[in-house]
matplotlib code that plots the C-alpha trace (Angstrom):
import matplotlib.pyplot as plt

x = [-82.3, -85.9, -87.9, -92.0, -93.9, -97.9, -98.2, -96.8, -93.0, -90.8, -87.3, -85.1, -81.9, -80.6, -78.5, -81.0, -78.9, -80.1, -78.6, -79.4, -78.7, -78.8, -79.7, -76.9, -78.5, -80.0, -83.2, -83.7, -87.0, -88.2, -88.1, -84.6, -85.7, -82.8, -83.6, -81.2, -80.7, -83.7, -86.3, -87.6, -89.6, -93.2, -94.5, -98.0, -97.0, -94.4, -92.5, -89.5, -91.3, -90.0, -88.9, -90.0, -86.9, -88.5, -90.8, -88.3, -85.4, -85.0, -84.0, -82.8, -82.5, -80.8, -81.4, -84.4, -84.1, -87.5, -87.2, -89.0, -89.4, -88.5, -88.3, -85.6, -84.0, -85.0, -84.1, -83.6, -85.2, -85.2, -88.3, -88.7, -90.1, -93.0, -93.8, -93.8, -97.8, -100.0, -101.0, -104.1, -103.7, -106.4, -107.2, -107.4, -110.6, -109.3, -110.5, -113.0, -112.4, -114.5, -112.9, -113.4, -115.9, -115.1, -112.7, -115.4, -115.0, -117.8, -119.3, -117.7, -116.6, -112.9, -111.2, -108.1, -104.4, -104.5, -102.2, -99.6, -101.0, -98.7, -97.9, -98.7, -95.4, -91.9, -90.6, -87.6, -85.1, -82.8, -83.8, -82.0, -84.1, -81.7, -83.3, -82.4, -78.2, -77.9, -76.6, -77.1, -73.4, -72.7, -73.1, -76.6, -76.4, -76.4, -73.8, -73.9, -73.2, -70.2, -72.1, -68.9, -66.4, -68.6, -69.3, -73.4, -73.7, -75.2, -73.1, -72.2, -68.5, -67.5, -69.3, -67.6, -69.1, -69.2, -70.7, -73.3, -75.2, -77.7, -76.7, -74.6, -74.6, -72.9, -70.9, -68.7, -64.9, -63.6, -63.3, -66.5, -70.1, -73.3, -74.8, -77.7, -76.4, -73.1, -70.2, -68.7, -65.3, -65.8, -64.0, -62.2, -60.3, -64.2, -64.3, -60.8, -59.0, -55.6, -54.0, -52.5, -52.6, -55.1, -54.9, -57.8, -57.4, -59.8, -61.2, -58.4, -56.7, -53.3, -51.9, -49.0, -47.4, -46.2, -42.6, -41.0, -43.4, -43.0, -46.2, -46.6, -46.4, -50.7, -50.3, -52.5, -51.3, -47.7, -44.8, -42.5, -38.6, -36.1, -34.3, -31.4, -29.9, -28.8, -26.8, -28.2, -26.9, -23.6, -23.8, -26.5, -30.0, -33.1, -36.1, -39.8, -42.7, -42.7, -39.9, -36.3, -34.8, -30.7, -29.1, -25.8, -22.8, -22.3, -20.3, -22.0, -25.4, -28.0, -27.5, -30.3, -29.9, -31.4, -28.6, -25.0, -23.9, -21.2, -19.3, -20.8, -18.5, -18.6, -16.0, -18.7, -21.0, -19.0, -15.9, -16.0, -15.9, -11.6, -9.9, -7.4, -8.3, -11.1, -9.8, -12.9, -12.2, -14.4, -17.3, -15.6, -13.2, -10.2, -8.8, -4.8, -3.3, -0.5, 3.3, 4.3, 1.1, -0.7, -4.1, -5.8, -7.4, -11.4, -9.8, -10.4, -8.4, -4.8, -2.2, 1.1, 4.4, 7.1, 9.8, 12.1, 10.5, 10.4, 13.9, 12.9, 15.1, 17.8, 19.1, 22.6, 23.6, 25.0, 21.2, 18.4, 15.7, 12.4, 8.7, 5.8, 2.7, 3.4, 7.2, 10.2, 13.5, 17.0, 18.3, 22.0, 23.5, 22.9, 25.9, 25.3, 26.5, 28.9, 28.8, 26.6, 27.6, 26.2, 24.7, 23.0, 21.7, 19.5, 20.0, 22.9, 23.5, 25.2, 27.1, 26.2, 29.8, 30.9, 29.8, 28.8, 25.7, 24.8, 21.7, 21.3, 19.0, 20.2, 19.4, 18.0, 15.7, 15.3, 12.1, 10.7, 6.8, 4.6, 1.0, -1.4, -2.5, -5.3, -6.0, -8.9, -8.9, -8.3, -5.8, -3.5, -0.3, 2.3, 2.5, 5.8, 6.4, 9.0, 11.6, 12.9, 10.9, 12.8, 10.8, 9.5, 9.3, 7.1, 7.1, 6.2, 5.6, 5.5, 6.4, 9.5, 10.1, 8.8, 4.9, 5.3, 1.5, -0.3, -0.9, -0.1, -0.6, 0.3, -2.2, -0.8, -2.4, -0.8, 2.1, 4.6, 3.3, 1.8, -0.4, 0.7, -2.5, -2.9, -5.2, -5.4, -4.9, -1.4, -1.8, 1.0, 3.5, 5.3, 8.1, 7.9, 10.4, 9.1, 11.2, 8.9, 10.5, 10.2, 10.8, 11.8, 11.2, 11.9, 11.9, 13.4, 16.5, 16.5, 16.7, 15.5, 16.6, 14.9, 14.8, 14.2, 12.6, 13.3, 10.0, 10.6, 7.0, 6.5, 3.2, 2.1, 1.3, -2.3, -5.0, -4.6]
y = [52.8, 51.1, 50.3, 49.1, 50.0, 49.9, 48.2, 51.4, 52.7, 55.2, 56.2, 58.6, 60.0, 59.9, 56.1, 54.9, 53.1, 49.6, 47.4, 43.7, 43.1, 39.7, 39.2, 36.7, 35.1, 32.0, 31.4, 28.2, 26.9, 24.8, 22.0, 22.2, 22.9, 25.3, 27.9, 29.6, 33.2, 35.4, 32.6, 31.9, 28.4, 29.0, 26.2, 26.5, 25.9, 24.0, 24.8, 27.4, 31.3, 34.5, 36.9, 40.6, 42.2, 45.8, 45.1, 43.8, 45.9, 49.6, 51.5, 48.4, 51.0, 54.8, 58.1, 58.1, 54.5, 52.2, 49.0, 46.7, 42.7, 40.2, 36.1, 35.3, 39.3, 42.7, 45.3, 49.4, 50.9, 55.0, 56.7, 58.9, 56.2, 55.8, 59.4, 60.6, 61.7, 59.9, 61.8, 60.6, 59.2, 62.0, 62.0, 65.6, 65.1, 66.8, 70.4, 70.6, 73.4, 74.7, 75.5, 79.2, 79.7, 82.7, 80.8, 78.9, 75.6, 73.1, 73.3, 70.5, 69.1, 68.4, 67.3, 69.5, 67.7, 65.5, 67.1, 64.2, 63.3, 63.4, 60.1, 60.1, 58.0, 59.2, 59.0, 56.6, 58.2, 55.2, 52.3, 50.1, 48.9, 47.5, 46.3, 47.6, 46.8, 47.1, 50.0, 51.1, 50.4, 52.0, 48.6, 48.6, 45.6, 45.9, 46.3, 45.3, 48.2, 47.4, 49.1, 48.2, 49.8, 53.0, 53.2, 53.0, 50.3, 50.6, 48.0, 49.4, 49.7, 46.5, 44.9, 43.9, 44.7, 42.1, 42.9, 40.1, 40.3, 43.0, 43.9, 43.4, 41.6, 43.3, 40.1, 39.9, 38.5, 35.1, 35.5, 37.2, 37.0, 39.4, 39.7, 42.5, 44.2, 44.2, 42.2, 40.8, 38.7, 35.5, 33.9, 30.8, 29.5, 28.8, 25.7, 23.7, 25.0, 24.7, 22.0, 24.1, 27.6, 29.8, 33.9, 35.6, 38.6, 40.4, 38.4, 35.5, 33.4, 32.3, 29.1, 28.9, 26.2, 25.6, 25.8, 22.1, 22.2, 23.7, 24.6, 22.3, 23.4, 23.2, 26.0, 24.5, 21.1, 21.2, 18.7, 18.1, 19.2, 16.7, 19.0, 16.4, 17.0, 20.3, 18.7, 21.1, 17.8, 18.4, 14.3, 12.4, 13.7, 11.8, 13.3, 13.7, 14.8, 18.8, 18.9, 16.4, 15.6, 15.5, 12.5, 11.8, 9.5, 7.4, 9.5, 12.9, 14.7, 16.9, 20.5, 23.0, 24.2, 21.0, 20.3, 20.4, 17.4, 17.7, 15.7, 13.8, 13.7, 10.6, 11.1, 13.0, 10.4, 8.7, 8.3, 4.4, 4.5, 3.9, 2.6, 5.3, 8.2, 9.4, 11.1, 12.2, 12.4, 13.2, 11.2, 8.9, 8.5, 6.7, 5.4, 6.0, 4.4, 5.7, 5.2, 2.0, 0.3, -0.3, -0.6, -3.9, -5.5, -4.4, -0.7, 0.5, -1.3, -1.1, -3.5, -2.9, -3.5, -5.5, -3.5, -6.5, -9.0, -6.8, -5.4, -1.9, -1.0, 0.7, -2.0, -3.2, -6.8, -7.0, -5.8, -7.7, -6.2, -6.3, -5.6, -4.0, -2.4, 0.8, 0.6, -1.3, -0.7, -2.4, -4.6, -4.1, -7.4, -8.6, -6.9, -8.3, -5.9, -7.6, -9.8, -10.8, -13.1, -14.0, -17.6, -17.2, -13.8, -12.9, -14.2, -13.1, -15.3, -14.5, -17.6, -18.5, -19.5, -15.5, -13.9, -10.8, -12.7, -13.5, -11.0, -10.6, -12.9, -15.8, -15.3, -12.0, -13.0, -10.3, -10.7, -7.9, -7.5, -5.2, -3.8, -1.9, 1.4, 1.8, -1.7, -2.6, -4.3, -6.5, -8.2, -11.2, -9.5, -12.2, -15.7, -16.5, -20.5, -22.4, -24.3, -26.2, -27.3, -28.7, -30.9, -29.3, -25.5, -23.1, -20.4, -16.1, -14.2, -10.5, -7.2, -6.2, -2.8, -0.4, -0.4, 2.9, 3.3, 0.4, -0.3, -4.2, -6.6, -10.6, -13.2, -16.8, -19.3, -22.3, -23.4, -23.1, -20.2, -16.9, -14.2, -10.5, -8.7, -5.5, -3.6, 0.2, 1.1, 2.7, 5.5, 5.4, 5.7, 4.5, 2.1, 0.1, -1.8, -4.4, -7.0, -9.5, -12.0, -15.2, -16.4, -19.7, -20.7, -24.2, -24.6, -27.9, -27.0, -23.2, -21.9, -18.9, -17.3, -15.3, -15.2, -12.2, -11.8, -8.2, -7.6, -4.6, -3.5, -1.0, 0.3, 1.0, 4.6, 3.4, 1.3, -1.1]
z = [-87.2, -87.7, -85.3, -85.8, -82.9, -82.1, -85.9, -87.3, -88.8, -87.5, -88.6, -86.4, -87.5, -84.3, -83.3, -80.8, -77.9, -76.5, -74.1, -73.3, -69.7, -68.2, -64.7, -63.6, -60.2, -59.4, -57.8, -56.3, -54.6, -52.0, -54.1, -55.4, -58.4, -60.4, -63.1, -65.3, -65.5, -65.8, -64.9, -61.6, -60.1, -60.6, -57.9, -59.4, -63.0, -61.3, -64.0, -64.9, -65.7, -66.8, -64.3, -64.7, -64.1, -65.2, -62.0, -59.7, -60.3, -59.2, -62.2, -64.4, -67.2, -67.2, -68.4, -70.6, -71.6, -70.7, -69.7, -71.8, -70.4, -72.4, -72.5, -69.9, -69.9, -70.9, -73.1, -72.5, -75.7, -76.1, -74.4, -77.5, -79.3, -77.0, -76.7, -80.1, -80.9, -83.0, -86.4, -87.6, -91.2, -92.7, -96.5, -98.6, -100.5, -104.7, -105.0, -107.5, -110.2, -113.3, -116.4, -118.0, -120.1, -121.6, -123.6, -125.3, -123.4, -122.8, -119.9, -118.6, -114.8, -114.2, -111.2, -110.1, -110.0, -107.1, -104.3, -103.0, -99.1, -96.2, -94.5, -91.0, -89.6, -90.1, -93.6, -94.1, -96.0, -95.9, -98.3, -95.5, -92.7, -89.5, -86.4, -82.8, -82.0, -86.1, -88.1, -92.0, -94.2, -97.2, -99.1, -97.9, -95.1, -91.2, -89.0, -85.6, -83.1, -80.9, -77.5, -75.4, -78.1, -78.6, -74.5, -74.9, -73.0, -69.5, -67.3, -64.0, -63.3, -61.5, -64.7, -68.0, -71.6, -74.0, -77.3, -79.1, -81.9, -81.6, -78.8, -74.9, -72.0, -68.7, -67.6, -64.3, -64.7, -63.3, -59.6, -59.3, -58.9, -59.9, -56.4, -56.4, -59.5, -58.7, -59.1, -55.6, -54.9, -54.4, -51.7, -53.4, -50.1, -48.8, -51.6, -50.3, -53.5, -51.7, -50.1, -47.7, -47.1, -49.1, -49.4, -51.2, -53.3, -55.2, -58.0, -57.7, -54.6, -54.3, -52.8, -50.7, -48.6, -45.0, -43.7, -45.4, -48.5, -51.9, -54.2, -57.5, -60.8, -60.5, -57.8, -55.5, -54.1, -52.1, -52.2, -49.5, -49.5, -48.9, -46.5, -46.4, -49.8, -48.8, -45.7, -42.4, -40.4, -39.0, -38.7, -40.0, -41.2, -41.5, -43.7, -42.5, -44.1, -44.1, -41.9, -41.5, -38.4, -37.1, -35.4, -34.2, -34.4, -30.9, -28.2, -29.5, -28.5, -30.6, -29.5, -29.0, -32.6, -33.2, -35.8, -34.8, -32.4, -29.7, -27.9, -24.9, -22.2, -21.1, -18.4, -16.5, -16.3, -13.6, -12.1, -12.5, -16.2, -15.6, -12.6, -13.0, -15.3, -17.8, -21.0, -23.6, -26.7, -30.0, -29.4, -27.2, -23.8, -23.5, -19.8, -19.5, -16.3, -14.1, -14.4, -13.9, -15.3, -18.6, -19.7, -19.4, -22.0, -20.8, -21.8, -18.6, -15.7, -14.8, -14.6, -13.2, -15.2, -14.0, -15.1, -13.5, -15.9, -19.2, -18.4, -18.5, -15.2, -13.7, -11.4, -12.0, -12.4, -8.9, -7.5, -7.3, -9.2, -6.8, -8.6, -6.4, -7.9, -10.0, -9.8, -8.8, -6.3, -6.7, -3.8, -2.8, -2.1, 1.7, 4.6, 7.4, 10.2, 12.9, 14.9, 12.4, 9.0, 6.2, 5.5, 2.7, 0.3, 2.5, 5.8, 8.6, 11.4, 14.7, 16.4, 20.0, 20.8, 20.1, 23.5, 21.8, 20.5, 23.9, 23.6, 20.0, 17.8, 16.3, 12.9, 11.0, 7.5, 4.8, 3.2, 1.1, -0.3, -1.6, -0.1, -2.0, -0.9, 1.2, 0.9, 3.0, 6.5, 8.5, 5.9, 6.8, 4.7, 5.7, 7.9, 9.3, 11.2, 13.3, 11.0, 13.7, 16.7, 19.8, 22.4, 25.3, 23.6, 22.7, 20.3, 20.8, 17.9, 18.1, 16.4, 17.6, 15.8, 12.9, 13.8, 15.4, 13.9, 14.9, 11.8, 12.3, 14.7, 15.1, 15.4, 16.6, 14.3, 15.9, 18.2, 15.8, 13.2, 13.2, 10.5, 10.1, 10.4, 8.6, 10.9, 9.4, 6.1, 4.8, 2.3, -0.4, -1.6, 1.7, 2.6, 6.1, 8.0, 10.8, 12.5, 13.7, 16.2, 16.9, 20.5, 21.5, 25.2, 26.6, 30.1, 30.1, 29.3, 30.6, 26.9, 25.5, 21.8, 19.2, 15.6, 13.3, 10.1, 9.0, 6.8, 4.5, 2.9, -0.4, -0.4, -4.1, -4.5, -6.2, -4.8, -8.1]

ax = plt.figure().add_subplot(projection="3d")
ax.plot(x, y, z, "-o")
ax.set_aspect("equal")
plt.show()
């Protein structure tokens, strides 16, 4: 290659190796003023100026390569070139020769053949002439010199080579920086280059998204997932943003899963949802009601059935079919034991003019009715009155038989009519017998008799 140095030509055989390196950092001063690569703010020219990077750097050039500065860079140029000594250009004056003159000749003065001079620079032996980065072809033009192919570039090893005209340039690759000489990661999740979650990794980042969110085809922004359309509800599901949520059909709850609903049990809330008894079901309760009774029309109270009315009974069509709550019973047709007879279905009469009714009521009334269980207290359960009333009497009314509990008592409302108190509450089922009486006292005419009415009571087994 040809190189002109110090106003005078060389030519070496040997392929001289350069390298342009480019200093790739910015230099910024005080007054925000920005220079490109290799220039620095001069605040006295107040202007952009070279940088020396053959002063500033520390060994910007290796083995024996010298730095040499140039506009906005500098170049690494073979030492040899520098140190090669200077031959003084020195001129051989023509040896002056005298001819024989024993062959006769004149006498004459003739200059000897001019001896050819040495040229005091190296002699080019190529007629081609390439400068530095270029190389002789056979065809007699300049090649360029592919430093990063041939490996005589100088770029450190976290550089990359790239071959220009002439020469190189020791470039760093995307995701890097040249910090100091050397090429450093940069740290793309600093900037906001994801939308979410950022990773860096040497030279690069990658983008990733949080739990509900899927990345974009740009690989930076995310996108929510409609969770819903693959069905995690065991009911009904209801998207969110990055997430979805579960909800339930009336009469179920979320469980901890936070997706599957069960059944509430409603039943457990309270024991006054149903008069009788709570049934859940799936998402719901039902009320069923004892024997005897149906459901009322609010779905939760009880009603009794009157088997007598609806004809769903046993009794036989000489009984008397008799309705209480929760059931029925069948009368047998009135007996009436002697001396009694009977007046009438339901009443048996004993004549005064038979002697053995001297002590025995007049008359005996069946009369059946029903009580609820428990029912509360003090009730008046049944009235009984005077049909006939004779001048001069008065009328008794008391329990004569079958309150062995005390669970009744009479309370004389007037002269001639009385209430049947309930005073303690009967627990069902139960079936009670009490003959109240009726006493007739008139002192006028020395009389004294009794009437019966022979109360039979069914106490439902329910309070309802």
């Amino acid at each position: 290659m040809l190189f002109e140095i110090r106003g005078f030509r060389f030519c070496s055989s040997v392929r001289m190796l350069a390298a342009l390196v480019f200093i790739l950092f910015w230099i910024q001063s005080g007054h925000g003023q920005t220079c490109i690569n290799g220039f620095a703010y001069d605040s006295g020219l107040r202007r952009c100026a070279d940088v020396n990077e053959c002063d500033i750097l520390s060994q910007p050039c290796q083995g024996d390569m010298e730095c040499v500065n140039q506009i906005g860079g500098y170049r690494c140029i073979s030492a040899g070139l520098y140190d090669r000594p200077y031959r003084q250009s020195s001129f051989n004056l023509p040896e002056l020769s005298y001819p024989d003159t024993s062959d006769g000749v004149a006498d004459t003065f003739l200059p000897a053949a001019q001896r050819p001079l040495e040229p005091s620079y190296p002699r080019v032996r190529s007629p081609t002439l390439c400068t530095l980065g270029y190389a002789p072809a056979a065809d007699g033009t300049c090649n360029d010199i592919d430093e990063c192919e041939t490996n005589s570039h100088h770029c450190n090893p976290t550089q990359v080579c790239i071959n220009t005209s002439g020469g190189y340039t020791c470039s760093c690759t995307e995701g890097l920086w040249l910090i100091g000489g050397q090429c450093q990661d940069i740290d793309e999740c600093r900037y906001g280059y994801c939308q979410q979650l950022c990773a860096n990794i040497p030279g690069s980042y990658s983008c990733s998204c949080n739990p509900g969110f899927i990345l974009n085809p740009d690989s930076r922004t995310c996108q929510d997932v409609d969770e819903c359309e693959d069905e995690p509800c065991s009911h009904g599901c209801f998207n969110t943003y990055g997430s979805f949520m579960c909800n339930c059909d009336e009469g179920f709850e979320l469980a901890s899963d936070g997706t599957t609903c069960i059944d509430l049990d409603e039943c457990s809330f309270s024991e006054l949802l149903c008069q009788y008894r709570c049934v859940n079901t799936p998402g719901s309760f039902v009320c069923i009601c004892p024997p005897g009774y149906y459901v009322f029309e609010d779905g939760r109270s009880c009603e009794d059935v009157n088997e007598c009315d609806t004809g769903n009974n046993t009794c036989t069509t000489e009984q008397v079919c008799f309705n209480f709550q929760g059931g029925y019973t069948c009368l047998n047709p009135l007996q009436c034991q002697l001396p009694y007879i009977a007046v009438s279905d339901n009443q048996c009469m004993c004549s005064a003019e038979n002697p053995a009714c001297r002590d025995r009521p007049f008359t005996v009334l069946y009369r059946h009715m029903d009580l609820l269980s428990e029912r509360s207290v003090p009730a008046d359960v049944f009235q009984m009155q005077a049909t006939t009333r004779y001048l001069g009497s008065f009328y008794i009314f008391q329990i004569k038989s079958g309150n062995d509990g005390r669970e009744f008592y009479m309370r004389q409302t007037s002269n001639v009519s009385a209430t049947l108190v309930l005073s303690r509450p009967i627990k069902g089922p139960k079936e009670v017998v009490l003959d109240l009486e009726m006493v007739t006292v008139n002192n006028v005419i020395n009389f004294r008799g009794s009437s019966i009415i022979r109360l039979t009571i069914y106490v439902s087994e329910h309070s309802f």
